[in-house]
C-alpha positions as CSV (number, residue, x, y, z in Angstrom):
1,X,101.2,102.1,118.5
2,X,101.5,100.4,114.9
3,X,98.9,101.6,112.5
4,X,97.4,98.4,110.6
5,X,98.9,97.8,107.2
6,X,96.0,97.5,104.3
7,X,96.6,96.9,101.1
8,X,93.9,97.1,98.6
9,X,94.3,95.4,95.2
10,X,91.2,97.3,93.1
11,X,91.6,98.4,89.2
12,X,89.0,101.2,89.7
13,X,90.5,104.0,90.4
14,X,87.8,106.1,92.1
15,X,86.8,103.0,94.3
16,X,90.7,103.2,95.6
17,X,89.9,106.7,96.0
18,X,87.2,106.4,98.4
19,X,88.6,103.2,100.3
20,X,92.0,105.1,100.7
21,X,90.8,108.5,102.1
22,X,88.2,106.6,104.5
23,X,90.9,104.3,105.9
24,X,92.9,106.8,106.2
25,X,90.5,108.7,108.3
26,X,90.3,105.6,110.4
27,X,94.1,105.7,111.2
28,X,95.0,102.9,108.9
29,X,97.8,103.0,106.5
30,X,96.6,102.6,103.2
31,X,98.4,101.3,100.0
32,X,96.8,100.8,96.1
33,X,97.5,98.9,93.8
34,X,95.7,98.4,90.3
35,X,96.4,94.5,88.9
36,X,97.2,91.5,90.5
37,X,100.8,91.3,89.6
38,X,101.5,94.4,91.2
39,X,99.5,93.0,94.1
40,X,101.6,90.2,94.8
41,X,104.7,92.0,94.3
42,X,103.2,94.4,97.3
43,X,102.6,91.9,99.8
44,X,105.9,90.5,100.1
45,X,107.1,94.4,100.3
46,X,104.4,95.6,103.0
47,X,103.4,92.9,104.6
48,X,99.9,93.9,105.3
49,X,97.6,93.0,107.9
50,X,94.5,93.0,105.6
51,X,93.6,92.7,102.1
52,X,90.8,94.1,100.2
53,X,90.9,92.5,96.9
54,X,88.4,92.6,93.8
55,X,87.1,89.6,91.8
56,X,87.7,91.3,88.2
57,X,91.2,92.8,87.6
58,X,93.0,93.1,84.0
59,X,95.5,90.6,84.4
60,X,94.3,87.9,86.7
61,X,91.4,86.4,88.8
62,X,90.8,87.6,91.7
63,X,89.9,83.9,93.4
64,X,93.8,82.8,92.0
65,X,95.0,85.9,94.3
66,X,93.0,84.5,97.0
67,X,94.1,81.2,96.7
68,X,97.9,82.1,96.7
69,X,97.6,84.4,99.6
70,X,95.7,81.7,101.8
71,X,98.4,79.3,101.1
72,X,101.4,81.3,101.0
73,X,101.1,84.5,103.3
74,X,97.6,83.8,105.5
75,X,96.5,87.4,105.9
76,X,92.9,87.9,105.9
77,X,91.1,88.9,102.9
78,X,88.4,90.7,101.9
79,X,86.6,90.7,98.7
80,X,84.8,93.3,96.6
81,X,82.5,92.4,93.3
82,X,80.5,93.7,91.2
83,X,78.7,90.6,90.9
84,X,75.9,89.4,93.6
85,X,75.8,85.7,92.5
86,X,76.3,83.1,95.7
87,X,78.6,80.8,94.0
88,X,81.2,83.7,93.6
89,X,80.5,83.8,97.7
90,X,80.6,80.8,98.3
91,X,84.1,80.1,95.9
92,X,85.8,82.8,97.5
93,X,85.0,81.8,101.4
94,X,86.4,78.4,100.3
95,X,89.5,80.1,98.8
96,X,90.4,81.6,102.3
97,X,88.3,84.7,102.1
98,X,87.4,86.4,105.5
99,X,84.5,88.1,104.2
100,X,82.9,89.4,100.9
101,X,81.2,92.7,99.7
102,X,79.2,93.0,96.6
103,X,79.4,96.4,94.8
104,X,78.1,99.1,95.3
105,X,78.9,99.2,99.1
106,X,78.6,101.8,102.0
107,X,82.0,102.4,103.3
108,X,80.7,102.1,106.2
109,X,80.0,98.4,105.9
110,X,83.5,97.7,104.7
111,X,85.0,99.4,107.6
112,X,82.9,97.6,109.9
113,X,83.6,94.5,108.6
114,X,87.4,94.6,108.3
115,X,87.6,95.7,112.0
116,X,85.4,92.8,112.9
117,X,88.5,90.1,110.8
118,X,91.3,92.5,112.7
119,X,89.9,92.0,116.0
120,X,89.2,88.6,115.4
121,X,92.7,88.0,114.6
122,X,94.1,90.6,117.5
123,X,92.0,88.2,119.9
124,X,93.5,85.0,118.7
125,X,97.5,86.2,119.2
126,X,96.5,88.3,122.6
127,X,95.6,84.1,123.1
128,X,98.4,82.8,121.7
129,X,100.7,85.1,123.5
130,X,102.6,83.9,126.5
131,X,101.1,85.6,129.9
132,X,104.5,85.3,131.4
133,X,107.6,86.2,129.5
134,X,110.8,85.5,131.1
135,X,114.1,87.3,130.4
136,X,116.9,85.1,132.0
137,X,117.0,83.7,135.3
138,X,115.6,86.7,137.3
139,X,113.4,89.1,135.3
140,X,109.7,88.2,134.4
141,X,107.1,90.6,132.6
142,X,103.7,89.7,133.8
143,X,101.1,90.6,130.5
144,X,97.8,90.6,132.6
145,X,99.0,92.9,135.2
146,X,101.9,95.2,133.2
147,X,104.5,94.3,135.5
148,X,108.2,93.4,135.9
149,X,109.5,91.3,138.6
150,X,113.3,91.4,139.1
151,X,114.3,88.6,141.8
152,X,110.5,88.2,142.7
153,X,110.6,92.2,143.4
154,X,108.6,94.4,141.5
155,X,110.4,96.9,139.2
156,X,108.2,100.6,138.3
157,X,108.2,101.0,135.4
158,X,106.7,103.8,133.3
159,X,103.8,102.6,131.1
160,X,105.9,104.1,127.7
161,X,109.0,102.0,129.7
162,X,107.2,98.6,129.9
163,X,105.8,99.7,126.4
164,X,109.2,99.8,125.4
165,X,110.4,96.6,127.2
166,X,107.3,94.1,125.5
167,X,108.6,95.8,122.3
168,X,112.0,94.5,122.4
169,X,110.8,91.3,124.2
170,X,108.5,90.0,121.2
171,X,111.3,90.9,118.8
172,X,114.1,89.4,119.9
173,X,117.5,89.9,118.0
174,X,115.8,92.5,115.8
175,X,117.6,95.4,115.5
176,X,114.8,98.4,115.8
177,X,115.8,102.0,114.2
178,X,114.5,104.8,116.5
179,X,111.9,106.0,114.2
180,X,110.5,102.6,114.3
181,X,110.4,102.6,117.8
182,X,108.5,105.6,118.0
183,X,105.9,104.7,115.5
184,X,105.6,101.5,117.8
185,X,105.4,102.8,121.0
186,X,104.4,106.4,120.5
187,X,101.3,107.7,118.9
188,X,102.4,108.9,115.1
189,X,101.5,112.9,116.3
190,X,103.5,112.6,118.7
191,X,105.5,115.8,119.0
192,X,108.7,115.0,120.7
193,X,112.3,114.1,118.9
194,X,114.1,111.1,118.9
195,X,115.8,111.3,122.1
196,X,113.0,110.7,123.9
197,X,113.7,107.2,122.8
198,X,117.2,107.3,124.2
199,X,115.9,108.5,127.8
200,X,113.7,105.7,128.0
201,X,115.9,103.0,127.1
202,X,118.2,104.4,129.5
203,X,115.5,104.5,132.1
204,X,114.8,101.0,131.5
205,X,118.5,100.0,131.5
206,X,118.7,101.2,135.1
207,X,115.8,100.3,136.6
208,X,115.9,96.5,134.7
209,X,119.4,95.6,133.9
210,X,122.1,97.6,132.2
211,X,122.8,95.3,129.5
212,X,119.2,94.2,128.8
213,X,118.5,96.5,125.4
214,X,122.0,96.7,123.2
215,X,122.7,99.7,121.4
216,X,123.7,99.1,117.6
217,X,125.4,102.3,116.7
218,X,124.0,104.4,114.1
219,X,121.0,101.8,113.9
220,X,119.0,102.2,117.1
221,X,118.7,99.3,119.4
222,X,118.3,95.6,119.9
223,X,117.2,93.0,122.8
224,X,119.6,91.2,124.6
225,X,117.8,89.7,127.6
């Protein structure tokens, strides 16, 4: 499964400290930055899921970050401050903040609260998502029920094989490398090689449809349904 991306934008370094190691403890990957320009130049690089962003950095305001990644890149935001005046609040929730912290904080607090924007957000695309995806003229993948159908018949699939499958069916035409597939679909401790990824896409192949996932040589693989 795909650890959540967060990038924190923070010019303190023993606040990044403490934010990085208890993320990281969480299971989330964790990146630092220490100005704004470096922040921005991040984003477009890792593509995070969350930001945690302070008011007062050396080279710009924290609200013109805001502002530019509510309009440009709509990934949630949450704000840190040393400052406990409600106009700052109120100015950063109309900037497209998802929540605001004053310093000092309990780590606790922020972790609870940046779970409560991720879930949010995992609720409204599990909404979004199509229940039923279909793959040609003859294959379905039922989400609710974590089924294939294959001419209206049922196809058993592995739970790491339909894993697999709704991988390459929300990404079609990307070209996956096998190390991304793993860290997808496979916890990141898990302890087997590469070739387990092979051995399920074959599995899949033959129990689906032989020509369903292509193979890019010395890439990994790509959907073709």
């Amino acid at each position: 499964m795909e650890k959540n991306k967060i990038l924190i934008i923070e010019d303190e370094e023993s606040i990044c400290d403490i934010l990085s190691y208890s993320l990281r403890k969480e299971g989330y990957s964790v990146k630092c930055v220490f100005t704004g320009k470096e922040g921005i130049e991040t984003i477009e690089k890792m593509n995070p899921n969350l930001i945690i962003l302070d008011i007062m950095l050396p080279d710009m305001n924290g609200f013109d970050i805001c502002k530019i990644i509510n309009l440009k890149y709509k990934i949630p935001v949450l704000m840190l401050t040393a400052r406990n005046d409600i106009v700052d609040k109120v100015l950063g929730l109309e900037l497209g903040a998802d929540d605001y912290i004053t310093k000092p904080f309990d780590i606790r607090e922020v972790i609870a609260r940046m779970k409560v924007i991720l879930r949010r957000l995992e609720n409204i695309k599990d909404h979004n998502k199509q229940e039923i995806i279909y793959i040609g003229n003859d294959i379905k993948l039922d989400r609710l029920s974590r089924k294939i159908y294959k001419d209206n018949k049922e196809v058993k699939l592995k739970p790491k094989e339909y894993d697999l499958l709704l991988l390459f069916c929300e990404n079609k035409g990307r070209v996956f490398e096998r190390e991304d597939i793993l860290d997808r679909v496979w916890d990141m401790d898990f302890e087997g090689d590469l070739r387990t990824i092979d051995v399920h896409v074959q599995r899949v192949r033959k129990k689906v449809d032989p020509n369903i996932i292509e193979t890019i040589y010395g890439v990994g693989y790509r959907f073709r349904g």
